[in-house]
N, C-alpha and C positions, 0 to 999 in steps of 0.2 A: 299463334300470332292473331291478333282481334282485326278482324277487319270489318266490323258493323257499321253498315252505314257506306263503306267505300264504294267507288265507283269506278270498275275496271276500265282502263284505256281502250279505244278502239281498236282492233290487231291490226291493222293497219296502218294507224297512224306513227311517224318515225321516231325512233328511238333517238335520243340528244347524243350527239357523239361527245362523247368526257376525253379531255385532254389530259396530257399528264400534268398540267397545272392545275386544273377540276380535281384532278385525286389529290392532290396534292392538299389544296386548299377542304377540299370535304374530310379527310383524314385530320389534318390540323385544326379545323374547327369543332372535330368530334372529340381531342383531345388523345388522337389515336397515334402511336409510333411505330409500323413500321417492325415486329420481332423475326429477327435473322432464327434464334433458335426454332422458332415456329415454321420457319421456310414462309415467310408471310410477303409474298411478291405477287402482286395485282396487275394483273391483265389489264391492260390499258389498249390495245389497238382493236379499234372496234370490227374491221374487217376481219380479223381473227375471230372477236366473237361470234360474226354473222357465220364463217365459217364451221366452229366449232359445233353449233347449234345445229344447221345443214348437215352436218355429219349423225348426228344423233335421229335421222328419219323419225322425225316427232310425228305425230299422226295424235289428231286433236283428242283421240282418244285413248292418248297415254298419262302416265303417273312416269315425271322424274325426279328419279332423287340426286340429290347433289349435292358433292363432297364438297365443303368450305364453299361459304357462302361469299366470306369476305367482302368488298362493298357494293354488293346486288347487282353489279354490270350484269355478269352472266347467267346471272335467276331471273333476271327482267327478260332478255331475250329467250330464256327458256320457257318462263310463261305467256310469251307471247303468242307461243304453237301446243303448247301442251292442255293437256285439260287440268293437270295439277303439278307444282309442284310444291316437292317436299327437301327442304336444304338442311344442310346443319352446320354448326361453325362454334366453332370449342370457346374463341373469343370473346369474351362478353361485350367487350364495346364495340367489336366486329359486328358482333349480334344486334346491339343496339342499334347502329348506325344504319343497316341491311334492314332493318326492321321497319325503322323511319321511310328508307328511300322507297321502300316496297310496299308502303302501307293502300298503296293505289290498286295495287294488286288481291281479290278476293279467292285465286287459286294459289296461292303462295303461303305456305307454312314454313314459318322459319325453326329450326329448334336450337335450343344452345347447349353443347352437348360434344363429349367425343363418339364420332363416328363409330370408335371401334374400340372396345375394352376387353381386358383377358381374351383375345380371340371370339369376342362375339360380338356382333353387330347389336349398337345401344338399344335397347328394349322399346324405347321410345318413338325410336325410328320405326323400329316392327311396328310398332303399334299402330303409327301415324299410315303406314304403307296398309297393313291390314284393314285400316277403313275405307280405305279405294277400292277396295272386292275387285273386282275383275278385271281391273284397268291391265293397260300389257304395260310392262314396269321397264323404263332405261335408263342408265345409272350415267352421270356425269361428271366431271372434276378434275382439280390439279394435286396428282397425288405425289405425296415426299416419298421419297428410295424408300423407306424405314417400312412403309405402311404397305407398301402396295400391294407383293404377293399376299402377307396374310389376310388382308383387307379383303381380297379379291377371292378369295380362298372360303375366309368366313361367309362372302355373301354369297358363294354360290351352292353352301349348305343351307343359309337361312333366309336367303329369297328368289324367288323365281323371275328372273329379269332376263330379257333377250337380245339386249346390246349396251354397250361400256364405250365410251370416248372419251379420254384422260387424256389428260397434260403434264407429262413424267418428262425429268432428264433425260439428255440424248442419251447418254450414257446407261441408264437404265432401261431406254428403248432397244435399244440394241444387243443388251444383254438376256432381254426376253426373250427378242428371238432370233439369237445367235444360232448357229450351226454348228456339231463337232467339231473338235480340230480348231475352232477359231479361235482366238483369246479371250474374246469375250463368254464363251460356251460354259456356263456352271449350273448349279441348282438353282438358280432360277430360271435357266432356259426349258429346264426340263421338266420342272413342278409345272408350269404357265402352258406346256407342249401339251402336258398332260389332259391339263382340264380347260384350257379354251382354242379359239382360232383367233391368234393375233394379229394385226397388220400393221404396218408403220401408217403415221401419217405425216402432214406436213412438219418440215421440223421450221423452230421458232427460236424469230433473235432475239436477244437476253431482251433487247432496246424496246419491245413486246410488252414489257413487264415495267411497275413498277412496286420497290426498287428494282436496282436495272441488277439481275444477277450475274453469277460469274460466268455460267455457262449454259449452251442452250439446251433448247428442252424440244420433246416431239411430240406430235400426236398419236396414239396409238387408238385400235376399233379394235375391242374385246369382246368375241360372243364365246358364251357358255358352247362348251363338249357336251357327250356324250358319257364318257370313262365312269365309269363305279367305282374305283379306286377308292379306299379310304385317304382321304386327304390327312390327316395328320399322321399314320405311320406309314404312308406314301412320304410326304415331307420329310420325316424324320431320318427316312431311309437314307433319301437323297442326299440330305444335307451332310450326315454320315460318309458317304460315300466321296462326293466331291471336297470333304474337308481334309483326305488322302488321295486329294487327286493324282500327285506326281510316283506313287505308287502304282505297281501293276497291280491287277485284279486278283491272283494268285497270293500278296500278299495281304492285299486287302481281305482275304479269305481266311486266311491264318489266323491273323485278328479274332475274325469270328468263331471260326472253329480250331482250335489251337492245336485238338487231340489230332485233327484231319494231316493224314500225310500229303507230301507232297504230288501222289500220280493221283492220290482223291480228289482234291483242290482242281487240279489239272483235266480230268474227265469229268468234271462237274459243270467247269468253265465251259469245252469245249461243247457238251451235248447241247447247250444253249447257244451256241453259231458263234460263243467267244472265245477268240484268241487270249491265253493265259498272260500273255504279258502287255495286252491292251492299260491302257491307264483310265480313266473314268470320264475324262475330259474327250476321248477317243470315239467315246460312244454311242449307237444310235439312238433315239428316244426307246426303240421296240426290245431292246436289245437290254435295258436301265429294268424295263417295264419285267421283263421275261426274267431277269434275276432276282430282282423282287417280291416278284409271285414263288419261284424257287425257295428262296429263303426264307418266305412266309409259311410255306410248309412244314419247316423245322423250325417255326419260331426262334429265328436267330436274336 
């Protein structure tokens, strides 16, 4: 994004609060509509932004990157504390329009671009983040169901970032960081258990957005783990496993090893603290972790 010549705002001076008529009328003069497939719903209450941003502990000496830029509301307040940001928005006339409104901005790079290809975070983005050398890196955004885990997944192999503040469906908030035994409790509770510390945040009315969607969404604060775990045939495992959730683990065994009798399956469960006729949905995250490692040993 060129910004020669521009002349940053004072950070002090206040942000224009945009109505939903403002977006309204700025997306229709850009010639812009609005795609359902896209999940393309724009934050419109600016208390939520100021929120969102407060959340993100910007410290003038960070680099954020930020998923979907869509029309620069919340890359304007992100660059108001940051010392860079770095946005991307797949949209071309998304792009365009964020380009324009932000042109006042000389720490703001927009890219156009998907986020996330074949499981790897776009090259461009590396790239764009690589020339900030040292900065401490926080990731921002409203991310769709589809993307999140892998998204999350990918970045925390290919960058070093210390805190995540997203705007996901309630529905997918809650299925992060469901508990065993809940309904909500699957392979994504336990890939996410795995490798970060999640938290809820405030949750948000559809009326938040525009358009106005069906249903609400939450905030979530994601900091990177600790875990080694290979993430992809960690993944794999998981996903494996809870796709015969309503299965005991006994038979979920059999599967794997077919030759294996039924007292082997059975003392194999048991020496890892599992009950043979537990189902996968049952399970503790340490419990997921220990059978895993197990059966990484015999490359199952």
């Amino acid at each position: 994004m060129e910004n020669d010549g521009s002349v940053e705002p004072e950070r002090n001076s206040s942000i224009p609060v945009h109505t939903e008529s403002d977006i309204v009328r700025m997306l229709r003069e850009a010639g812009i509509r609005p795609s359902k497939r896209r999940g393309q719903n724009f934050l419109i209450d600016h208390n939520l932004l100021e929120v969102i941003t407060d959340t993100c502990e910007i410290e003038k000496s960070d680099t954020i990157l930020e998923v979907g830029t869509g029309t620069g509301l919340l890359t304007e307040h992100l660059a108001r504390k940051a010392g860079r940001v770095v946005t991307v928005e797949i949209d071309s006339r998304l792009c365009a329009l964020a380009r324009e409104y932000l042109s006042g901005y000389s720490n703001v790079t927009v890219i156009k671009g998907d986020i996330l290809g074949k499981r790897q975070i776009n090259p461009e983005v590396l790239g764009a983040l690589k020339e900030e050398g040292e900065r401490k890196i926080k990731v921002c955004g409203n991310l769709p169901y589809s993307v999140a885990t892998p998204f999350l997944l990918s970045l925390l192999g290919q960058v070093s970032f210390s805190l995540g503040v997203f705007v996901v469906q309630d529905e997918v908030a809650r299925r992060i960081t469901a508990k065993p035994g809940s309904r909500e409790y699957g392979a994504m509770s336990v890939i996410m258990g795995e490798y970060f510390s999640v938290s809820l945040g405030r949750k948000i009315h559809p009326n938040c957005f525009y358009p106005v969607p069906q249903v609400y969404s939450r905030m979530i604060v994601v900091r990177p783990g600790t875990s080694a775990t290979d993430t992809t045939r960690f993944s794999q495992f998981v996903h494996t496993l809870f796709s015969q959730k309503r299965k005991n683990l006994s038979n979920f065994l059999r599967r794997l090893f077919p030759e294996e009798r039924l007292e082997q399956r059975t003392q194999r469960l048991i020496s890892l603290g599992i009950m043979p006729t537990a189902r996968a949905e049952e399970l503790l995250q340490q419990q997921i972790l220990s059978l895993y490692r197990a059966l990484s040993k015999q490359n199952y």
